[in-house]
C-alpha positions in Angstrom: -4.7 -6.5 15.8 -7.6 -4.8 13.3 -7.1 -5.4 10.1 -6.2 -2.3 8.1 -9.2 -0.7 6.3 -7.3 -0.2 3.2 -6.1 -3.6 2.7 -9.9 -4.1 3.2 -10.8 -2.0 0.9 -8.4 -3.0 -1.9 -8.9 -6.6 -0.9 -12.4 -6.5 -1.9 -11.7 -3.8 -4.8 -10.2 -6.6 -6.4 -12.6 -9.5 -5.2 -14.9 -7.4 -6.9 -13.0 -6.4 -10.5 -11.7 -10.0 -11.1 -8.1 -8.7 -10.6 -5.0 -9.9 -8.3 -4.4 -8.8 -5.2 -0.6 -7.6 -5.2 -0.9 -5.2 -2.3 1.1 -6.1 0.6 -0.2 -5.3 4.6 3.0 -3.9 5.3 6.2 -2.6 3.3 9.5 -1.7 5.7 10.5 -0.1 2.3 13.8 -1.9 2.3 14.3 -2.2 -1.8 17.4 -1.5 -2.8 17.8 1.7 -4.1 15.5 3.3 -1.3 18.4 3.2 1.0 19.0 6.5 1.4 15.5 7.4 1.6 13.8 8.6 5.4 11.6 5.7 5.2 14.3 2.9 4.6 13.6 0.2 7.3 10.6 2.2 9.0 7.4 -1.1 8.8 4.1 1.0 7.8 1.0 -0.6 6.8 -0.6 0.2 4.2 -3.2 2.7 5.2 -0.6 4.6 7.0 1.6 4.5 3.5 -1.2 5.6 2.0 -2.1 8.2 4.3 1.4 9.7 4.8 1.4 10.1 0.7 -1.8 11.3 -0.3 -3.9 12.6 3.1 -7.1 10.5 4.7 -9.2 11.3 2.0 -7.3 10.5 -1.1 -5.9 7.5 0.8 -9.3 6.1 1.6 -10.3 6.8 -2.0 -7.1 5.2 -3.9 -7.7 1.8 -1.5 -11.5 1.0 -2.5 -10.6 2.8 -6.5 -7.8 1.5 -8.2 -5.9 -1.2 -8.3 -2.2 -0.9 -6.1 0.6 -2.9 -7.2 3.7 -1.8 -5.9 4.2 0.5 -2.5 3.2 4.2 -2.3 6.2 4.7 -0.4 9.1 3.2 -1.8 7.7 1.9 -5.3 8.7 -1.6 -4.2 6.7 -3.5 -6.6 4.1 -6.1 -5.2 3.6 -7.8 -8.4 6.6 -9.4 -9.4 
């Protein structure tokens, strides 16, 4: 399996910034109160989170810009 250019990306956003990395590879956006969401139980990685959220360009951008710390999709937060 190739690894996700936008774990990549934020992976080495971070290297690079001195901050830790909280993103996750994956989210199946089972939190709680996402439930009743669409995506509830649906395993994305993070690009295609990302991508489905913001469109290729803003998605490639976000990933090698700013830091992520919780999911785009379900606001699941990766850094608690």
């Amino acid at each position: 399996m190739t690894e996700d250019i936008h774990y990549k990306n934020q992976r080495i956003f971070c290297e690079n910034n001195k901050l830790p990395l909280f993103a996750s590879r994956s989210c199946d956006h089972t939190y709680g109160w996402n439930r009743h969401r669409d995506n509830h139980g649906v395993l994305q990685t993070l690009g295609d989170i990302l991508i489905e959220k913001y469109g290729e360009d803003k998605a490639l951008e976000l990933s090698y810009s700013s830091h992520i710390i919780s999911c785009p999709g379900c606001s699941r937060s990766w850094c608690d």
